[in-house]
C-alpha positions as CSV (number, residue, x, y, z in Angstrom):
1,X,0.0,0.0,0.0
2,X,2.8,2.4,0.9
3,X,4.5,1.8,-2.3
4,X,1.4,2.6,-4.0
5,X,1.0,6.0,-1.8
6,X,4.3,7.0,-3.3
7,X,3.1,6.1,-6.6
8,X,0.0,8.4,-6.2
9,X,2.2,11.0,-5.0
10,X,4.3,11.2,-7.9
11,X,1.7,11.7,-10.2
12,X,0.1,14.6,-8.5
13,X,0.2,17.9,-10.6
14,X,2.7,20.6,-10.3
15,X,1.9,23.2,-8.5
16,X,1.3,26.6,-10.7
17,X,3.2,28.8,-12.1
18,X,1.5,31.9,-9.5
19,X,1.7,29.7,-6.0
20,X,5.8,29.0,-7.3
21,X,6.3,33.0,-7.2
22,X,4.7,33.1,-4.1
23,X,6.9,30.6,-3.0
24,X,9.7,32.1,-4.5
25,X,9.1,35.4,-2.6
26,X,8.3,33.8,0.8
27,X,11.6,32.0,0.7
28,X,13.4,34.5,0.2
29,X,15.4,35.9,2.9
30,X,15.1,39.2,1.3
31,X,11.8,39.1,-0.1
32,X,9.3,41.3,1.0
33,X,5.4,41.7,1.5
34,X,5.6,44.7,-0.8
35,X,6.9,42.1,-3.5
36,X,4.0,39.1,-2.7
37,X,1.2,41.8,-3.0
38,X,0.8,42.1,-6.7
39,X,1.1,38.0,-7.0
40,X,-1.8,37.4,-4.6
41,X,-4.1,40.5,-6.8
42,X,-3.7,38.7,-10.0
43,X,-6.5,36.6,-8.5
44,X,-9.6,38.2,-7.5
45,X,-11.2,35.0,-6.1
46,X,-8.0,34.3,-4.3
47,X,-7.8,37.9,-2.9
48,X,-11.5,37.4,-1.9
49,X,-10.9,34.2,0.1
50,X,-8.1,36.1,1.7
51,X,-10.2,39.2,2.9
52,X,-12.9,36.7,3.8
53,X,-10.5,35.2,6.3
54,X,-9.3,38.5,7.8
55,X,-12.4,39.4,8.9
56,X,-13.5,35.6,10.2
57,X,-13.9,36.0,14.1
58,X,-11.7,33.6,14.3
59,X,-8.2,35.7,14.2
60,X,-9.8,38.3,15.9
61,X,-8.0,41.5,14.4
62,X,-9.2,44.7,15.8
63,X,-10.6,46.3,13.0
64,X,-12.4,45.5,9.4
65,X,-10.0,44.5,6.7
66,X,-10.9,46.5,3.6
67,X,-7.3,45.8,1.8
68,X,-5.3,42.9,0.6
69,X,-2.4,45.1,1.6
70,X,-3.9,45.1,5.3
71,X,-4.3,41.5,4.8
72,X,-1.2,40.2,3.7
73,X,0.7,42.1,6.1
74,X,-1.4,41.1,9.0
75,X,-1.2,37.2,8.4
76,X,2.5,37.0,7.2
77,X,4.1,35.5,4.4
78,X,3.8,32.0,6.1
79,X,0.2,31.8,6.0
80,X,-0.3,33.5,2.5
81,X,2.0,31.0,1.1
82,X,0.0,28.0,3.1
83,X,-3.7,29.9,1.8
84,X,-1.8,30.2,-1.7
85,X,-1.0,26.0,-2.1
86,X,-4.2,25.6,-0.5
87,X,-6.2,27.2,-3.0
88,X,-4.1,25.9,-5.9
89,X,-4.6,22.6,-4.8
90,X,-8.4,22.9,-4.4
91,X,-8.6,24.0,-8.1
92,X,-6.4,21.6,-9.1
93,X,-8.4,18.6,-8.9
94,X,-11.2,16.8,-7.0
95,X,-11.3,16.7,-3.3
96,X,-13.3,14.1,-1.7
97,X,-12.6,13.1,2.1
98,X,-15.6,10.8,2.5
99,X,-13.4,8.0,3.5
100,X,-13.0,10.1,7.0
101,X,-16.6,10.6,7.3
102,X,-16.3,14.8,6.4
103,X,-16.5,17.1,3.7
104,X,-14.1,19.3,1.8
105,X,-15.6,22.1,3.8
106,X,-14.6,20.0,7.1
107,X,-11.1,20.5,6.0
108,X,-10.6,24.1,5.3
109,X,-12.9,24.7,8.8
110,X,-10.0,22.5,10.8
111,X,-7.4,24.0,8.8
112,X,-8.2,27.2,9.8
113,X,-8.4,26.6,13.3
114,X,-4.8,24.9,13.3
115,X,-3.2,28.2,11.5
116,X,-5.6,30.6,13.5
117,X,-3.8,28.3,17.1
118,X,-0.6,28.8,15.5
119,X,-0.8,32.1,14.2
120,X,-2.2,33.3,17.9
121,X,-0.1,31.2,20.2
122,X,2.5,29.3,18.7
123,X,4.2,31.5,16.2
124,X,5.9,33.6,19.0
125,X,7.8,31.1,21.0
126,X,9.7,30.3,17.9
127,X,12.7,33.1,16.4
128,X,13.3,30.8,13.6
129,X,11.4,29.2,10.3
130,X,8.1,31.2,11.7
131,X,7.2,31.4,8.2
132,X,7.5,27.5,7.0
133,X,5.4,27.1,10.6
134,X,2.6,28.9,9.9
135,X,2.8,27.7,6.5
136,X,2.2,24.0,7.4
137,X,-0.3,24.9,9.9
138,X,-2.8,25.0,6.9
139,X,-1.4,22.0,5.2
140,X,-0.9,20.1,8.7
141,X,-4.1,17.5,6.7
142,X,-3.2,17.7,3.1
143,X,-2.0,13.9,3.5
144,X,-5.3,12.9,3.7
145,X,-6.3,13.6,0.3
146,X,-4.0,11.5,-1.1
147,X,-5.1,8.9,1.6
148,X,-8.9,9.0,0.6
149,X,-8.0,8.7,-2.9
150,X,-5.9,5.0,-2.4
151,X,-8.9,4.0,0.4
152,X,-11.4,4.4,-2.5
153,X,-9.4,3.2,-5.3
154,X,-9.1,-0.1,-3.1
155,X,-12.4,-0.2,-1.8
156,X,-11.7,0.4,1.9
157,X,-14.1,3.3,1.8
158,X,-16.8,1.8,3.8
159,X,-14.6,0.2,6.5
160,X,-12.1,3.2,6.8
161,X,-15.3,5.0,7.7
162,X,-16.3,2.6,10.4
163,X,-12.9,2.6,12.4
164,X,-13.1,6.2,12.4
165,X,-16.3,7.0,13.9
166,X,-13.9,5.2,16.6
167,X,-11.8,7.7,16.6
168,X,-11.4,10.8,18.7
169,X,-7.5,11.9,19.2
170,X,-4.7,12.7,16.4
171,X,-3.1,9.8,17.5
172,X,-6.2,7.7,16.9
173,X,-6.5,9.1,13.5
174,X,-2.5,7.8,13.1
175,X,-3.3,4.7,14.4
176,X,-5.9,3.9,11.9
177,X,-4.7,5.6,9.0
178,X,-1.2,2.8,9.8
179,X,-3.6,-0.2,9.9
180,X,-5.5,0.7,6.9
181,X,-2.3,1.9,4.8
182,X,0.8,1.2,6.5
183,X,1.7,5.2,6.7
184,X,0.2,8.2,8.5
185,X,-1.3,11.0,6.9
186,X,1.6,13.2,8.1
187,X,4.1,11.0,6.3
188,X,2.1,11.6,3.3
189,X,2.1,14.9,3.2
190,X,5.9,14.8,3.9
191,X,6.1,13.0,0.6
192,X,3.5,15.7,-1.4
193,X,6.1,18.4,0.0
194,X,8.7,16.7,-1.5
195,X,7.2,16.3,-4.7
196,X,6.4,19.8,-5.0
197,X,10.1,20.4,-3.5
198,X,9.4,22.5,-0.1
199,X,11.9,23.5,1.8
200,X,13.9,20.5,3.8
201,X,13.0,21.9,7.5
202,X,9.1,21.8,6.1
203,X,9.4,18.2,4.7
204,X,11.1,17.9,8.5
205,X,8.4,19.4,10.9
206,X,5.8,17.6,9.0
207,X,7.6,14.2,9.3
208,X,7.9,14.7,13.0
209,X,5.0,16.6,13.5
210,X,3.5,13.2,15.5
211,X,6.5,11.8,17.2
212,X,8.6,15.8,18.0
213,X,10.7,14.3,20.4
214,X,12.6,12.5,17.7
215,X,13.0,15.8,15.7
216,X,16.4,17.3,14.7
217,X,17.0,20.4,17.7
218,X,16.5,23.1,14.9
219,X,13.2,22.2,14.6
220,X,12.1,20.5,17.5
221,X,10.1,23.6,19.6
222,X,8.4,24.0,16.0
223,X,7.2,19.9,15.9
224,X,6.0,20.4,19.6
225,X,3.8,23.9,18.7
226,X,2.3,22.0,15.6
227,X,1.7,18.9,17.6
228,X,0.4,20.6,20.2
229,X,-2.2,22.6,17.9
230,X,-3.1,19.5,15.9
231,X,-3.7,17.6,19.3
232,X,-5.9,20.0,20.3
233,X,-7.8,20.3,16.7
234,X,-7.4,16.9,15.1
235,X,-9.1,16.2,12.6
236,X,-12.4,14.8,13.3
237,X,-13.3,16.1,16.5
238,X,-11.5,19.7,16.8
239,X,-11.3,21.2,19.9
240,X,-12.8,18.1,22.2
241,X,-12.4,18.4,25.7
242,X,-10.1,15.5,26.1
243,X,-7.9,16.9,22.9
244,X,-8.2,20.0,24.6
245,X,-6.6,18.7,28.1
246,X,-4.2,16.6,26.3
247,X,-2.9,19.6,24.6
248,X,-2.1,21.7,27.7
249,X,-0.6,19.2,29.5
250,X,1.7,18.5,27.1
251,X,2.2,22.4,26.4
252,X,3.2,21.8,30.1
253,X,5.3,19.0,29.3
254,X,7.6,20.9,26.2
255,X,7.9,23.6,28.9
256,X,5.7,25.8,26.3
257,X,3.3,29.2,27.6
258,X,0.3,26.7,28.3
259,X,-1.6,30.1,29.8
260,X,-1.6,31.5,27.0
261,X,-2.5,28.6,24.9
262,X,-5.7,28.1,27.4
263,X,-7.0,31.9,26.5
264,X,-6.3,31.3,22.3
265,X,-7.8,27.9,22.5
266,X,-10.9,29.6,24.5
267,X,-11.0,32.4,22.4
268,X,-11.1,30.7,18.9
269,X,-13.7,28.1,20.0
270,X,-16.7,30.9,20.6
């Protein structure tokens, strides 16, 4: 089954020619948001997605955003590169998640709450990579579309969808997603990143995003922020009370501000 994950990951499409520019700019060290401005106007629906995040409750700024300017500046390069693959990959091809038991709308709502967690708590404990962090906090699931396509395409739909509804952790999720197809979702998207040839310390977080106290030390506070934000928003039941607990006492644990990620988590979830 792995070797057949690999397959399907090798075959995806390239990314396009407008999310490669973006990239371009954001990993740059002397690129600028003045420079990745103009990129993301070239598309209005992509500048509209953009604003219509800004002003979502969820990241709370202080004021209406009218501008894409005021936009991009407030979010950062990180997450406008991680809305920008996003979006290309939606229009790219077909999305369907029905193995898990969710829609495509399911996904963007817990990706959001991951990069609005990250963007909040995480993103300032960290005075390296910020940017690839806040990037893969919107990609943290992109594994699983690759996953639902090889579940369908060997007809383990039906029974994938039963051993979910069992399911209530990230690390349940992991569990059945390695019984099913002898990789996690994470691992997956390690590979998509690869493909598309991210940046090595984004291929790392993601592969250690589950397991950060085997990460390199370079990246090892930024596995234990994204681990912490997808225990406490995994995928099919974001923001549980157990996932919830879990996540602060392991905030505890990393020796990360677990204060503050109680007022962001309790803030987001209104």
């Amino acid at each position: 089954m792995v070797e057949k994950i690999i397959k399907k990951v090798k075959s995806l499409p390239p990314l396009p020619e407008s999310v490669n520019s973006v990239r371009q700019i954001c990993n740059n060290p002397e690129g600028t948001i003045k420079e990745l401005v103009p990129i993301v106007k070239q598309d209005p629906m992509f500048t509209a997605d953009i604003l219509k995040a800004a002003n979502s409750p969820l990241y709370g700024f202080s004021r209406q955003i009218t501008s894409i300017d005021q936009a991009v500046a407030l979010f950062g390069m990180g997450t406008i590169q991680g809305f920008a693959i996003s979006y290309a990959i939606r229009n790219s091809f077909p999305i369907d998640l029905s193995p898990y038991g969710v829609t495509h709308s399911h996904l963007l709502e817990v990706s959001s709450l991951q990069n609005a967690l990250t963007l909040q708590w995480g993103k300032d404990q960290v005075a390296t990579h910020q940017a690839e962090m806040m990037t893969l906090s919107l990609l943290m699931e992109l594994g699983k579309v690759v996953a639902s396509i090889v579940l369908d395409e060997e007809n383990k739909t039906q029974s994938f969808q039963r051993a979910m509804k069992e399911t209530e952790t990230a690390e349940d999720v992991d569990e059945i997603e390695k019984r099913f197809l002898g990789i996690t979702s994470e691992w997956i998207a390690a590979l998509m990143f690869k493909h598309w040839q991210f940046s090595d310390k984004m291929i790392e977080m993601m592969r250690y995003m589950m397991t950060p106290e085997e990460a390199p030390d370079g990246i090892r506070k930024h596995t234990e922020i994204l681990h912490i934000v997808k225990e406490a928003i995994p995928f099919i039941h974001p923001l549980c009370e157990p996932c919830v607990q879990s996540a602060y006492e392991k905030a505890d644990r990393f020796g990360l501000d677990a204060e503050t990620l109680h007022a962001t988590i309790e803030k987001i979830a209104k």
